[in-house]
VEXDREN-2710 file (C-alpha; in Angstrom, 1 decimal):
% VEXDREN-2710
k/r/px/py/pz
1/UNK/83.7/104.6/83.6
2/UNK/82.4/101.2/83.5
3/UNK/79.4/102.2/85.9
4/UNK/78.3/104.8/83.6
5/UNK/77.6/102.1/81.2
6/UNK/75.9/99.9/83.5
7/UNK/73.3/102.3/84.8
8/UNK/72.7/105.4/82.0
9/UNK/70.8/108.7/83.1
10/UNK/69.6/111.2/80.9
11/UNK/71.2/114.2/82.9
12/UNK/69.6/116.6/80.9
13/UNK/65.7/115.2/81.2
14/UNK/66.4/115.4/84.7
15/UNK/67.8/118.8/85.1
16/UNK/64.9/120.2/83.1
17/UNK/62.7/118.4/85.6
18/UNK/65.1/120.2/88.2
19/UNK/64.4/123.3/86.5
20/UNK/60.6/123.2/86.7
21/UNK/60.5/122.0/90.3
22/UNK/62.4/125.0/91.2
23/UNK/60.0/127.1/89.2
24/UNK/56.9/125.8/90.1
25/UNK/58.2/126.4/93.7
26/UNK/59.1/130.2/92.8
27/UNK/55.8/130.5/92.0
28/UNK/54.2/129.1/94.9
29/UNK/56.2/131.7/97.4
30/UNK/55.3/134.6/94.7
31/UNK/51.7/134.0/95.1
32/UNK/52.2/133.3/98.8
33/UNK/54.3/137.1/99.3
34/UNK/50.7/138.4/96.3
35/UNK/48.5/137.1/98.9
36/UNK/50.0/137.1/102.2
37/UNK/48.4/136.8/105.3
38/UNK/44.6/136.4/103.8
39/UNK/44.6/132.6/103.5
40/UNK/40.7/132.9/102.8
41/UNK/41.4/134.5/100.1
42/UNK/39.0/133.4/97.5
43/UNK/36.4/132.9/100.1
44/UNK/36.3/136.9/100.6
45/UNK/36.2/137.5/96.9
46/UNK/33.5/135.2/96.3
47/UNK/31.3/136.5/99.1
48/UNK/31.9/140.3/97.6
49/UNK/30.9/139.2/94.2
50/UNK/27.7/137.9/95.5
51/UNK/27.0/141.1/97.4
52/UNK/27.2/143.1/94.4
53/UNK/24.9/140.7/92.6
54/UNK/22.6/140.7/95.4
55/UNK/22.5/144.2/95.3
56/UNK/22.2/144.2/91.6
57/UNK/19.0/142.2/92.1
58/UNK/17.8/144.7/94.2
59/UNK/18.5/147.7/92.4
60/UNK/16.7/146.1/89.5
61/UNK/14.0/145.2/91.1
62/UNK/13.6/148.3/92.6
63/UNK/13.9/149.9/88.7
64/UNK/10.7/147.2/87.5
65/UNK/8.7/148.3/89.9
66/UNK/9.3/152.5/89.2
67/UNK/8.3/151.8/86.0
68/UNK/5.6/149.7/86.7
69/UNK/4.5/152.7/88.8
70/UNK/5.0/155.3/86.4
71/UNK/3.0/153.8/83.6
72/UNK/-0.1/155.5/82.3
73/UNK/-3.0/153.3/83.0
74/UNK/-6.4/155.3/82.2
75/UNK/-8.7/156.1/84.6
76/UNK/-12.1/155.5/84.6
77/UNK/-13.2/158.5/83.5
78/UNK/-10.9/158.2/80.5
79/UNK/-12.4/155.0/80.0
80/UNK/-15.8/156.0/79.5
81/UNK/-14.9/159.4/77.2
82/UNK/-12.9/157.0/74.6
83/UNK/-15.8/154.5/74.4
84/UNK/-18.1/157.7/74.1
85/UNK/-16.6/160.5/71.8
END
């Protein structure tokens, strides 16, 4: 009893701390069993996010320029009959 007194512990501080190791532990091997194999993981997502961007680019690009196209610009003959009515 007498070393109880000499060298307190705060049993329950550390058996929360116990507690939240063990968690923090679960949730490393959940995420581990989510994942899996695929330790590139975030690599492969990134890269696929920035192919649909790229091809979002492209597809607006592509959209500017039809209706850059497709504009009516007047001719020169149109030119000439608005000046002249």
């Amino acid at each position: 009893m007498e070393s109880k007194e000499k060298n307190p512990h705060n049993y329950r501080t550390v058996g929360y701390s116990m507690i939240l190791v063990a968690a923090s532990l679960v949730m490393i091997a959940l995420l581990y069993l989510a994942i899996g194999d695929d330790v590139l993981y975030s690599d492969r997502v990134s890269k696929e996010k920035q192919y649909e961007y790229q091809q979002f680019l492209e597809e607006m690009k592509l959209k500017q320029e039809q209706t850059e196209k497709t504009e009516i610009s007047p001719s020169v003959d149109e030119k000439s009959t608005m000046i002249n009515p």
